[in-house]
C-alpha positions in Angstrom: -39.5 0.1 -23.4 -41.2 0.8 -27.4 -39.1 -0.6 -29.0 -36.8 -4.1 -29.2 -33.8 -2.6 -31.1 -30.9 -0.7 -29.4 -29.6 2.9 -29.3 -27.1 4.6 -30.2 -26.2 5.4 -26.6 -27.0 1.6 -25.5 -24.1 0.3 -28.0 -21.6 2.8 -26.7 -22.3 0.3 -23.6 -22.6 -2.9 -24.9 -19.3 -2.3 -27.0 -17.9 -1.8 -23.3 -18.4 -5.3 -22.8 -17.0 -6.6 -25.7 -13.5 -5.3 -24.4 -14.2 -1.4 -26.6 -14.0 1.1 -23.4 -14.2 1.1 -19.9 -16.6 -2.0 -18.9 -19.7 -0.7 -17.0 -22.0 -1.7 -14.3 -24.3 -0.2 -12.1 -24.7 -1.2 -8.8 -27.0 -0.5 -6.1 -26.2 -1.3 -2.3 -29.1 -1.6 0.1 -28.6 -1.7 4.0 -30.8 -2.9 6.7 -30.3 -3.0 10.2 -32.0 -6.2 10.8 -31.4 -9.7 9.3 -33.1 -10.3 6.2 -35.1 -13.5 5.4 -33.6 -15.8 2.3 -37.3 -15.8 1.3 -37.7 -11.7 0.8 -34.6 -11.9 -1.2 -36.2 -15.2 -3.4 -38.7 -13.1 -3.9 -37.1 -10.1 -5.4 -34.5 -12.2 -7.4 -37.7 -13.8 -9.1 -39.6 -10.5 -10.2 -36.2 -9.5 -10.8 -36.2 -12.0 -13.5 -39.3 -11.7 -15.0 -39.1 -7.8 -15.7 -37.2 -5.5 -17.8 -33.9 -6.7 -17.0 -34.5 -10.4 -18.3 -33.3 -10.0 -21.6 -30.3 -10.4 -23.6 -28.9 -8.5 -27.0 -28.7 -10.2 -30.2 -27.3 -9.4 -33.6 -29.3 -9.7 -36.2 -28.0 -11.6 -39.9 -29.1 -9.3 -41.9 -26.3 -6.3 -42.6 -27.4 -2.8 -41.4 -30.3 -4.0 -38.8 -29.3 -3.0 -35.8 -29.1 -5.6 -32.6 -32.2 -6.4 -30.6 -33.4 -7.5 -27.3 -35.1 -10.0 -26.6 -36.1 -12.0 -23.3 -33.8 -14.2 -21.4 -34.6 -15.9 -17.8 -31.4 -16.9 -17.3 -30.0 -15.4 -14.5 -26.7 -15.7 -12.1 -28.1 -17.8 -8.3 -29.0 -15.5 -5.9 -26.2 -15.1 -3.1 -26.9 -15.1 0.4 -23.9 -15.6 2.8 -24.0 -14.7 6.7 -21.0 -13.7 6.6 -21.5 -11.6 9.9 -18.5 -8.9 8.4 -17.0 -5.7 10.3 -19.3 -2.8 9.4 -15.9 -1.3 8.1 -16.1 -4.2 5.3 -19.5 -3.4 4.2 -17.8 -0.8 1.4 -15.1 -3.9 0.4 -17.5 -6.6 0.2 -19.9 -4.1 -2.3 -16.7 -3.5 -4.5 -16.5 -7.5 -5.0 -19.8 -7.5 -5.8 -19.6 -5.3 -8.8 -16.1 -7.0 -10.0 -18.0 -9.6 -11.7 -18.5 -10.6 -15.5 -21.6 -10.1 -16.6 -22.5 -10.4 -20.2 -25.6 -8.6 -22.2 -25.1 -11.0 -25.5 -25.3 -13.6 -23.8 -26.4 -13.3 -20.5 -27.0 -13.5 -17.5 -26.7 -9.4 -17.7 -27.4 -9.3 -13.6 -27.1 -10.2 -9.9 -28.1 -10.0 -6.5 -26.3 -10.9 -3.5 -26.3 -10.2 0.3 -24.7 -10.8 3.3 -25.1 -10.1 6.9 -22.9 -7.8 9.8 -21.9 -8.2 12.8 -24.1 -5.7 13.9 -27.2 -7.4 13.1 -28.1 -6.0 9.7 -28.5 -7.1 6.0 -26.0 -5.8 2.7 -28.1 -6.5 -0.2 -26.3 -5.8 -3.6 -27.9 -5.3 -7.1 -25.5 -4.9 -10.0 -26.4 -5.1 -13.7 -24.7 -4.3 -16.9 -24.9 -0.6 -18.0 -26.0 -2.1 -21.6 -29.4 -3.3 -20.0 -30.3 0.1 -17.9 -29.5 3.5 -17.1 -29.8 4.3 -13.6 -33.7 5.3 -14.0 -34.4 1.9 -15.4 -32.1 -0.3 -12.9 -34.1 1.4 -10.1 -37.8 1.3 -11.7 -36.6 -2.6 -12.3 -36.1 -2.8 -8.8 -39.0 -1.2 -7.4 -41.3 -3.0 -9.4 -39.7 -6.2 -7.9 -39.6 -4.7 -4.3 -42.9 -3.9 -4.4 -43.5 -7.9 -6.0 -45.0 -6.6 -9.4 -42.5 -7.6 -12.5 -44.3 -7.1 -15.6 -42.1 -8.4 -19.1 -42.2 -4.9 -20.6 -40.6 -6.2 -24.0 -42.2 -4.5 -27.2 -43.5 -6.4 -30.3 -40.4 -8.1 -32.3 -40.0 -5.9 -35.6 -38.4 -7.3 -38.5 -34.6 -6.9 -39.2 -35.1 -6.1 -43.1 -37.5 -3.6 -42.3 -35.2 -2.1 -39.3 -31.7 -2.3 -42.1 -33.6 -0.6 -44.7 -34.9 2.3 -41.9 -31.6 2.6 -40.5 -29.9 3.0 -44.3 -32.6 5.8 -45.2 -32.2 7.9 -42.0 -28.2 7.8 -41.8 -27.9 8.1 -45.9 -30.8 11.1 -46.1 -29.1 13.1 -42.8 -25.4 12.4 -44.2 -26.3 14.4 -47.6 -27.9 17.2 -45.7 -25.2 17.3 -43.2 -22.3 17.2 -46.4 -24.9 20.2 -47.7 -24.4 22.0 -44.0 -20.4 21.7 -44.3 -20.4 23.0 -47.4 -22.5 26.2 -46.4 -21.0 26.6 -42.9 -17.6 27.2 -41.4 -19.3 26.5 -38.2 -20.5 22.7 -38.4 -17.1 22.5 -40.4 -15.5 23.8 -37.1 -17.5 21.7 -35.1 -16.3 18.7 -36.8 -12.8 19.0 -36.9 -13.0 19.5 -32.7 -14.4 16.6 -32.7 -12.4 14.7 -34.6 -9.2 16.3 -32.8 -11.7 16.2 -29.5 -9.7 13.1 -27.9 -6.5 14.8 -28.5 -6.7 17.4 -25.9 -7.3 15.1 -22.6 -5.0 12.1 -22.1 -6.0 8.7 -20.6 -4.9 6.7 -18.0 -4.8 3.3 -17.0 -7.5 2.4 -14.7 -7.3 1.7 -10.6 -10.5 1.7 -9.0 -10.2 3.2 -5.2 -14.3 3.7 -3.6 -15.6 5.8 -0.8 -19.5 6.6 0.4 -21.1 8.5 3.2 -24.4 9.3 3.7 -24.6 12.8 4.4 -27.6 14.9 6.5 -28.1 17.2 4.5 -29.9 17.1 0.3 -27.6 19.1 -2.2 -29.1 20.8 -5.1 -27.6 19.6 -8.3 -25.0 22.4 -8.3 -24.2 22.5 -4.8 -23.8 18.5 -5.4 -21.3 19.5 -8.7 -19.3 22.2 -6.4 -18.5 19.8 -3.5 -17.6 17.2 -5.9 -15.1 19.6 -7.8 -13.5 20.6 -4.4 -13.0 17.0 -3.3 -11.6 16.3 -6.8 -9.0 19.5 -6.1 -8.8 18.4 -2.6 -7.1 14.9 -4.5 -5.0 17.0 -6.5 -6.5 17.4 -9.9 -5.6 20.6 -11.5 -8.1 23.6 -11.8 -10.4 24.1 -13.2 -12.3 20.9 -12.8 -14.1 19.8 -16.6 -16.9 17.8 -15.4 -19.2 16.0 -17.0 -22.9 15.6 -16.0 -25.5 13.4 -17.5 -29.2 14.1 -17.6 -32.4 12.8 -18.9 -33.8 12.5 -22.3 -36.6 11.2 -24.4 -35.7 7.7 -26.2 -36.7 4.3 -27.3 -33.7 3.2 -25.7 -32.6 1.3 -22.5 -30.3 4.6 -21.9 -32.2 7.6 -22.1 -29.0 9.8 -21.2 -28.0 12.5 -22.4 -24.4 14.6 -21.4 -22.9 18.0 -20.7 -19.5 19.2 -19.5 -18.4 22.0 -17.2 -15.4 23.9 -16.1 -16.0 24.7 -12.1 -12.6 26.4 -10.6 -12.7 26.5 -6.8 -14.8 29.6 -5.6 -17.2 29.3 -8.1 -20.4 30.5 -6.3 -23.8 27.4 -6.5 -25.4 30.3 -9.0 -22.4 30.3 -11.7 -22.3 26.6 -11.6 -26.2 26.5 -12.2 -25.8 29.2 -14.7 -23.1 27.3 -16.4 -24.7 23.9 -16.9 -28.4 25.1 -17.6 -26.0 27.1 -20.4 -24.0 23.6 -21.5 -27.5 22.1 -22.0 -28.5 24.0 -24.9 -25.4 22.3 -26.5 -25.1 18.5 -25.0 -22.5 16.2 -26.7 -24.1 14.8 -29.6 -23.2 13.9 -32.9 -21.3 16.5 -34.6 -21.8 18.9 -37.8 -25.5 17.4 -38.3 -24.4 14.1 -39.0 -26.9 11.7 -37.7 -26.0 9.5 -34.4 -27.5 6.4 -35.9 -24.8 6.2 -38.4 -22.0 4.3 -35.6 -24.6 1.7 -35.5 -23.5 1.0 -39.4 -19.6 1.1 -38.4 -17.5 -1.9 -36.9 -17.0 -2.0 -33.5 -13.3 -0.6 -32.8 -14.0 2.4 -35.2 -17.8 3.2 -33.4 -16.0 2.8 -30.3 -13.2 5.3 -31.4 -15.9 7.9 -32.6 -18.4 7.5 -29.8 -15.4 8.4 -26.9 -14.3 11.6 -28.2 -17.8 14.0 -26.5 -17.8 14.0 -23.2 -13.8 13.6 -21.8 -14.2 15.2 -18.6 -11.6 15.0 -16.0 -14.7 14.3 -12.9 -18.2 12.3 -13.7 -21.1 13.9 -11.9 -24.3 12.0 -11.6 -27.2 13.3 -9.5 -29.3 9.6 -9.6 -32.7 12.0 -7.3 -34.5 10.2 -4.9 -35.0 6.8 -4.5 -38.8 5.2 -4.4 -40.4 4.7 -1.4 -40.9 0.8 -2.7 -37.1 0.2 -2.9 -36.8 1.6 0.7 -38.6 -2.0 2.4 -37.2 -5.5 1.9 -40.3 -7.2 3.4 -41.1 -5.9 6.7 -37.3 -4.3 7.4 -36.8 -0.4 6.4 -33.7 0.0 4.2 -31.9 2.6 6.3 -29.6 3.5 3.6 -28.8 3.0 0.0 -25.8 3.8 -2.7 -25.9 4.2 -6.2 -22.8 3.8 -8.2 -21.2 2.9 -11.3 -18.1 0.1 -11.0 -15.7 -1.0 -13.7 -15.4 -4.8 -13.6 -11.9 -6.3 -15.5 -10.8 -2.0 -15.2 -7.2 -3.1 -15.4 -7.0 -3.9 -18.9 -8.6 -0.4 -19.8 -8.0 3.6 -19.9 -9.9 6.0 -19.3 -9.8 9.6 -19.6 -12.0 10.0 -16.1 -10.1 10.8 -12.7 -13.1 10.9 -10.3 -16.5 10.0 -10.6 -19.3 11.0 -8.2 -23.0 9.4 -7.3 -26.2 11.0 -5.6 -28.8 9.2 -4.4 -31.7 10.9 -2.1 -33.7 9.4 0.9 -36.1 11.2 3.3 -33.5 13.7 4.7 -30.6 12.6 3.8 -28.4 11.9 1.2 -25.5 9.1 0.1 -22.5 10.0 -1.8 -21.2 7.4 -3.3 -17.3 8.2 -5.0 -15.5 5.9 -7.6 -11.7 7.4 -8.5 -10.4 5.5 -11.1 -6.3 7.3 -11.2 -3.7 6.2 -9.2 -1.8 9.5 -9.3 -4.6 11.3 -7.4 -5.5 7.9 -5.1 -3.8 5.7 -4.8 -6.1 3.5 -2.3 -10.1 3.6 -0.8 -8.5 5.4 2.5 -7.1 8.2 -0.1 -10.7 8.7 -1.2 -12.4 8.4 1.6 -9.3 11.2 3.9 -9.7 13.6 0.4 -13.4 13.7 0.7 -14.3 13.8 4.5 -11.7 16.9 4.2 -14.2 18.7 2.0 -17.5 17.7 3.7 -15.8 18.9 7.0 -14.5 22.3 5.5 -18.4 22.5 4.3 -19.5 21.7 7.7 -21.7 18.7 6.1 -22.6 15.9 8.7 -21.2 12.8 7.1 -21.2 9.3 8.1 -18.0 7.3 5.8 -18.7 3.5 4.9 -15.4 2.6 5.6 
């Protein structure tokens, strides 16, 4: 991390916590097929603590700085039961895991757990607020404790005048130009009033989490990945076509360097038109609109940030292609991790909305893959076992090799 101040992108998350959106955390489930020693797990938890996710966000005094990290050992106790569960409640216990309050402001922001099955192997859960990490940074945290190296990676503290009077400057001198720009084009002026009216045109639902994950023998390509996803979202009963938002990778002094597109994929769609489609959308990713610079929510109260910050992006179906997983986070001492999910959960989801019906998680090891699935709308599943019959449906039809969870 260069810098100690936040992002635009990492307040969209923090605000998340402070009841403003969907709450978000990222989880990672790790599984062995041997018994894992408490002491493997100490060890982890520890470097765990020591590296980039020990640190908290605080809110400076001084109007217009914006919020800062800074480091925090406090952590939640590390969790080891042997509870000897039914492989068939591996999936269960994972979603309890990643029900749980954790808090950036004031921390802890993260947690480990495990358990053991009856079948002789090891659970291991890692779950950490979306305000602390992306998924690039939760898993570099990780392997840098797997592999028992946890540097603090914190920057020098800058000072919050300095930062308020920065911050003033960029929003004030990109607000004139971008005035200047609607003035001159109908374009940026029709850019901004679909933004505006952008929330309008998909409507929100309450929230009802419902999980399913396979690994599956085979390693999609990003748009094979999007097209199985869309199909399983059809196969649910979500109208065609399929908007679909998929985030990517970008440069930033942030803890989220994410970036996001969205797609319309209508059943048939061959792997080349969806390639063709995205590679298109990401010449135009959601961003701030008509010029206006991004920094200037970070100037705006909460509920109105909040309100501008959830209009890009409204996709029906989340598609998130996490790559492949380091070689150090595949050990836990001397027992090989035979499999491991990546997801996003939604502790306290009840009391929220969200204009998301399906989202959908790829992580890559050796030859295989896991697909992890999180649908978040009754109407389309009502339960885990609705998700789990929707999607073995599709990987069938696609003649995948697929091994459910549940």
């Amino acid at each position: 991390m260069t810098t100690d101040r936040l992002s635009v992108v990492d307040e969209i998350f923090l605000r998340t916590h402070r009841g403003y959106g969907l709450p978000i955390v990222l989880q990672g489930i790790l599984r062995t097929d041997e018994v894992v020693a408490r002491v493997d797990l100490a060890a982890i938890h520890a470097n765990l603590a020591l590296g980039s996710l020990g640190r908290r966000v605080v809110t400076p005094s001084i109007p217009g700085a914006r919020r800062r990290w800074v480091p925090s050992s406090e952590t939640l106790p590390l969790v080891v039961d042997d509870g000897r569960i039914p492989d068939s409640d591996v999936l269960d216990w994972a979603d309890a895991q990643g029900d749980v309050d954790l808090d950036p402001e004031n921390g802890p922001g993260w947690r480990l757990s495990a358990t053991t099955t009856r079948g002789g192997g090891t659970v291991v859960s890692l779950v950490c607020s979306h305000a602390l990490a992306d998924a690039a940074g939760l898993i570099a945290a990780a392997a840098r404790a797997f592999e028992g190296s946890a540097p603090q990676r914190f920057s020098r503290r800058t000072s919050d005048l300095a930062d308020a009077v920065k911050l003033g400057t960029t929003v004030t001198a990109g607000s004139v130009k971008a005035l200047a720009g609607l003035v001159r084009d109908p374009e940026s002026r029709r850019e901004l009033n679909g933004y505006i009216g952008g929330s309008d045109r998909t409507a929100s639902h309450d929230v009802a989490i419902a999980t399913a994950v396979f690994d599956v023998a085979a390693t999609p390509n990003n748009a094979e990945f999007v097209a199985i996803v869309s199909d399983i979202a059809v196969e649910l009963g979500l109208d065609a076509p399929v908007s679909v938002n998929m985030p990517f990778r970008v440069p930033t002094q942030g803890a989220n360097g994410i970036g996001m597109v969205t797609i319309d994929v209508t059943p048939g769609d061959t792997v080349d038109e969806i390639k063709t489609a995205y590679t298109s959308a990401f010449a135009n990713p959601a961003g701030a609109p008509g010029g206006f610079p991004a920094e200037t929510v970070q100037l705006l109260p909460d509920r109105l940030a909040a309100t501008l910050t959830s209009k890009p992006g409204r996709a029906r179906v989340l598609c998130s292609n996490i790559g492949r997983i380091p070689d150090s986070i595949m050990e836990i001492g001397p027992h090989r991790v035979r499999s491991i999910a990546t997801r996003a959960l939604h502790p306290g989801a009840h009391r929220s909305v969200t204009a998301t019906s399906l989202s959908a998680y790829l992580a890559y090891t050796d030859r295989q893959c896991t697909l992890s699935l999180v649908g978040t709308d009754a109407t389309l599943a009502a339960s885990s076992d609705d998700v789990r019959r929707g999607a073995e449906a599709v990987l069938a039809r696609r003649r995948l090799d697929a091994r459910s969870w549940r």
